[in-house]
N, C-alpha and C positions, 0 to 999 in steps of 0.2 A: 367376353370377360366382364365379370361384376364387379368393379373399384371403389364402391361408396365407400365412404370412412365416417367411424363413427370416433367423437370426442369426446374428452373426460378430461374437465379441467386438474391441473397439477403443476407446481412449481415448476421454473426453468430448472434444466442443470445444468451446469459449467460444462465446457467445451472439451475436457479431458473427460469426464464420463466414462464411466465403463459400466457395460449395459450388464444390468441382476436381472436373475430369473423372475426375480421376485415384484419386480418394479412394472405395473399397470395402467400408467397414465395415461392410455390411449390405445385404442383399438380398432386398426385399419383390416375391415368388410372384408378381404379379396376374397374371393371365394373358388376363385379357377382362374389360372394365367400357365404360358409358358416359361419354362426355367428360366430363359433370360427374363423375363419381365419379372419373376419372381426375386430375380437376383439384382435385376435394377433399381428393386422398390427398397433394398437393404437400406443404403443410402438417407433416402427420401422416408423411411420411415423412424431415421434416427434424428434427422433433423427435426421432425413432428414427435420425438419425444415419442415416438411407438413402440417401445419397448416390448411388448407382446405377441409384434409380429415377427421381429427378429427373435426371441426365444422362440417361438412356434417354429419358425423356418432351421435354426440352426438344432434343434433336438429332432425336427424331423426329415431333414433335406436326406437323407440315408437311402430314405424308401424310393427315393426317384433319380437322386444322381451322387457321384462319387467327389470325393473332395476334389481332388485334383480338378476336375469337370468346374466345380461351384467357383474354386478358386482362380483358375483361369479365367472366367466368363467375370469376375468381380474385380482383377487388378489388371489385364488387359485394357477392360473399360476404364478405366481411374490410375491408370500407373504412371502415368504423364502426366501430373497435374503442375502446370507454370502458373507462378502469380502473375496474373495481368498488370495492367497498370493503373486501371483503377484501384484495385485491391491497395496498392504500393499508396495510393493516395489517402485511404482510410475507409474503405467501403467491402472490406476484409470479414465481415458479418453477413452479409446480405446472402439470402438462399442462392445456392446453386454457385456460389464462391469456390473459386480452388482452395482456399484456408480450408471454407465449412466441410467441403468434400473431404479432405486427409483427414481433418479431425474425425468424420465419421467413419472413413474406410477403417481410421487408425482404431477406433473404439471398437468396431466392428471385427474387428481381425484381435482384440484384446479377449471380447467376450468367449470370441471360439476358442482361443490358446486356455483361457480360463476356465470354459463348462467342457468341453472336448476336447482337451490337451490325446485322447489317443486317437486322435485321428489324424494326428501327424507325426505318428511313433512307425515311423516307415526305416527303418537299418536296412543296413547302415547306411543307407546313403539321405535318408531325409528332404526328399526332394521337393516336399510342400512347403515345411517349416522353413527351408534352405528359404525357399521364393515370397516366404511373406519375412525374413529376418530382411531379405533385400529389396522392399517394398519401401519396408519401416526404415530403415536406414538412408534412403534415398528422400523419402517424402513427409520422414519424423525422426530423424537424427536425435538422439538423446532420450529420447518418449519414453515414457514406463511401458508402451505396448512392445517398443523395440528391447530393454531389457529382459520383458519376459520371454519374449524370443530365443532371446538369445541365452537366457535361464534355464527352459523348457529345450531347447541343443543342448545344452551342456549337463545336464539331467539326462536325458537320454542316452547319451553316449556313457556316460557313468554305468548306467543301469546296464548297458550293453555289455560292458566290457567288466561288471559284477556276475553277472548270467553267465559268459561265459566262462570265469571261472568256479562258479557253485556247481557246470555240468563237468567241471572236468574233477572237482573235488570228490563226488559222489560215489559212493562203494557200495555193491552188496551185503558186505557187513554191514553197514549201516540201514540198512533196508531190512536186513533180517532181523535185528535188533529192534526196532520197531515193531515189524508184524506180533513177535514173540510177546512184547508187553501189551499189545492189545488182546490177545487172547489170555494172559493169566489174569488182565483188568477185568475182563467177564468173566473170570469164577471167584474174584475178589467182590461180586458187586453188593453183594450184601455190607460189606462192610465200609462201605461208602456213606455221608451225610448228605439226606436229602437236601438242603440249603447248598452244600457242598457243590451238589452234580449239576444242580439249577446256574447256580453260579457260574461256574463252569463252562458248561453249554452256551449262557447268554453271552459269556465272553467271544468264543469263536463265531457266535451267529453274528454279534454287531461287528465282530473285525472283519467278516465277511462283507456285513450289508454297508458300513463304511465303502466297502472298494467296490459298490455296484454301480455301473455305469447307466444311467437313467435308459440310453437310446439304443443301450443291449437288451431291453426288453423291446423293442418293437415289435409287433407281430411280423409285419414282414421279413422281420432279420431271425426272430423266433421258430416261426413257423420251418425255419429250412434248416435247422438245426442236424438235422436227424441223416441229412445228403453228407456222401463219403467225402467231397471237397470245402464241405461247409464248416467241418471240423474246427477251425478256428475261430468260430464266430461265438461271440455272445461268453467268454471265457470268463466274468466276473460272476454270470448269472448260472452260470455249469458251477462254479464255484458252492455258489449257494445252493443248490441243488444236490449235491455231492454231499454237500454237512448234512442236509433235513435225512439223503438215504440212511446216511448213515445212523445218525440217531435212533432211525426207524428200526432199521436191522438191528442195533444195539438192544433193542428194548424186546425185540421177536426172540434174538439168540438167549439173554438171559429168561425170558420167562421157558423158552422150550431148549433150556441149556443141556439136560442132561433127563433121562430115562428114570434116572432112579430115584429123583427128588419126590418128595412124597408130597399128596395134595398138597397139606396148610404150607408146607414149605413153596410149591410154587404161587398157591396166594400170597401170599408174603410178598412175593416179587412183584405181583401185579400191583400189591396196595402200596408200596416202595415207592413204586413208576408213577400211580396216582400222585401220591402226594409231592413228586417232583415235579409232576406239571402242574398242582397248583402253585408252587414258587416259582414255575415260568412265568405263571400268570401277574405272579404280584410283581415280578419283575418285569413285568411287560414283554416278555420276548414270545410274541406270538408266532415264532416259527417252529421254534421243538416244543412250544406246548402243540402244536397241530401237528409234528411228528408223533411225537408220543402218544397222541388220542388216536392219530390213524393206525398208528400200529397195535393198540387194543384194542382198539375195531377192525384187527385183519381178522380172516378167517382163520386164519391158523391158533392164533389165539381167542377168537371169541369164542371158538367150537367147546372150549376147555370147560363145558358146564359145571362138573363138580368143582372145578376150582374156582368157579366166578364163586358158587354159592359159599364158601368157605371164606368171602371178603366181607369186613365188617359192614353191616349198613350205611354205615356214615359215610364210609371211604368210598361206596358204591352211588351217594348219593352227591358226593362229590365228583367223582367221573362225571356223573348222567350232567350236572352243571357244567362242567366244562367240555362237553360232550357239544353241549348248546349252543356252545359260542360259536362252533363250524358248523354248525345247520346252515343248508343250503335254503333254509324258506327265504324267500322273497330279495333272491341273489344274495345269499351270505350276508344277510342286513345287521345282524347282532357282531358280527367280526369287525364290519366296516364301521357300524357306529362306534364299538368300544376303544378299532383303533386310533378314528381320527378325533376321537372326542378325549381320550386318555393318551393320546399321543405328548410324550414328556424324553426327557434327556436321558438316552440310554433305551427307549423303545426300538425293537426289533418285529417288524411286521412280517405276517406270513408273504411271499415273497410271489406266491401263485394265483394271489387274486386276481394281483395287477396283470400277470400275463395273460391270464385266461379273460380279464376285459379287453386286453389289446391285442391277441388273437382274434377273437366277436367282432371288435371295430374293426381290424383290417378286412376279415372275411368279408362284414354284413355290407360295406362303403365299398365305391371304385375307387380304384387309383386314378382314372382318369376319365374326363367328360369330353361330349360331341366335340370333337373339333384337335382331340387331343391333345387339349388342357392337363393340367394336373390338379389333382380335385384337392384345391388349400382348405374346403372347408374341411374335407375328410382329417388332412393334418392337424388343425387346430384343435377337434375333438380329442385328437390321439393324444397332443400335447398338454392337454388338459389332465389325463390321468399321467403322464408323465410329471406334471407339476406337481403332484401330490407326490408322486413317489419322490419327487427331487426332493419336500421342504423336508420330509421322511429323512431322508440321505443327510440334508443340511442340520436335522436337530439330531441325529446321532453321532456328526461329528463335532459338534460344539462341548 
């Protein structure tokens, strides 16, 4: 196992702390250990102000073990901590302190409730959350980490017992009532404002991309998607996936709505759709503008030759620009630079880049090295395009 650590000077911080994704003061090397050595470096890497390496581990521990697993092996070890007697005498700072230790168990068990609060959304019985509320209460009586504890219980049980009355509320009528006004919306679409639809659209894409769970994109947890038992996995990112189909379909059904629309009339539609995805763009929401362009680059509507020719120049010269933006030359490079360089309050990014680089990384890397290691450098990569997607998440909910 490889331990070097590397530093990068940066202020103290107070002993309540609570670790941000965003905070890089230091960057401890590991490059392969086993789970427990993994999980006993939490600790030791919060007293060195390693904030880096605890985000790395807690965005990627998914791919190798289960909470329950992480969390036993972490308050087992440290769930007895007694003040000594020196401590009692003033020596209550010093590394490897029972104070230093709660303090970082306790931040350390703040940060997960904080960037990962559903990985202890376990009904009804709660049995993780249960074990770190009794952690915190026992070794940090009063603590903001033991509030949120006990916050994040009592939130959950709300929610639970909201769910289960919205499924008993639920009627067929109300379901056919819906269907019914999406389909007279597609024969109404002409009479729509394009600023209107853009608008619109960017609203549900960012209240989507607001609720996306950063470590629901892992390729590991990605890639198994598609298994009959897997069915519950990655349910913020099936979310967003679900709006772009649709979009996409929306824009197929109206342009190939009906048989009897006469060419310029279905031009018309096409040049409609164009210019709604340029106010995606100026809007930033680069998920249904790249709905909208791939669905006028499906076959079914690119075959429409006389109707493409029937669309103004402008409007056609406008497509082929925002046509550009998804070019695949030199891995999507015009998408990625225009998102994270124009990334502003209210951007909505296409949501497939990131998984299609974090499928790549889990395929092209092991999971684990001679000896039966777990490969942390492999994690730290991953966590790297997951910190992108996180500041993504954090500047669309501000």
């Amino acid at each position: 196992m490889d331990c070097s650590c590397e530093k990068a000077e940066g202020d103290q911080l107070p002993a309540e702390h609570a670790v941000s994704p965003d905070e890089t003061c230091k960057s401890r090397a590991l490059k392969a250990a086993t789970l427990e050595k993994l999980v006993e470096t939490l600790p030791m890497a919060f007293a060195d102000n390693d904030f880096t390496y605890i985000n790395t581990f807690l965005s990627t521990y998914r791919a190798f073990a289960s909470t329950s697993t992480v969390l036993e092996l972490l308050l087992d070890r440290y769930g007895n901590l007694e003040i000594s007697g020196s401590e009692e005498r003033g020596s209550q700072n010093s590394p490897g302190s029972s104070t230093v230790l709660r303090t970082a168990i306790a931040s350390i068990l703040q940060a997960w409730l904080d960037q990962c609060a559903e990985d202890f959304q376990e009904p009804p019985d709660y049995v993780c959350l249960l074990k770190v509320l009794s952690y915190l209460k026992k070794n940090m009586p009063g603590s903001d980490p033991e509030k949120r504890a006990q916050n994040l219980l009592e939130q959950f049980q709300k929610e639970e017992l909201e769910n289960d009355d919205a499924f008993h509320s639920l009627s067929p009528c109300n379901l056919d009532e819906e269907e019914e006004l999406e389909i007279s919306g597609a024969q109404e679409f002409s009479l729509f404002q394009e600023e209107l639809v853009a608008e619109q659209l960017t609203y549900m894409d960012a209240t989507l991309f607001k609720n996306v769970v950063p470590h629901h994109c892992l390729g590991c947890i990605w890639s198994r998607r598609d298994k009959q038992e897997n069915k519950h996995l990655a349910q913020s990112i099936r979310a967003t996936i679900s709006q772009f189909n649709a979009v996409t379909n929306c824009v197929v059904s109206t342009v190939l709505d009906s048989r009897e629309l006469k060419t310029r009339q279905r031009a018309k539609t096409l040049e409609k759709w164009i210019r709604i995805a340029r106010q995606c763009r100026i809007l930033n929401n680069f998920s249904s503008l790249k709905a909208i362009v791939s669905a006028l680059q499906s076959t079914s509507v690119y075959r429409l030759k006389k109707t493409w020719a029937c669309v103004p120049k402008d409007t056609m010269l406008m497509f082929e620009e925002l046509s550009e933006i998804f070019s695949d030359c030199d891995n999507f490079a015009t998408s990625r630079e225009l998102l994270l360089k124009g990334v502003t309050q209210g951007t909505v990014p296409y949501l497939g880049t990131f998984l299609t680089d974090l499928v790549m990384l889990d395929t092209a890397l092991q999971d684990y090295l001679e000896g039966g290691l777990i490969n942390f450098e492999k994690r730290r990569r991953v966590s790297g395009t997951l910190t992108v997607l996180w500041s993504l998440v954090a500047d669309a909910l501000c």
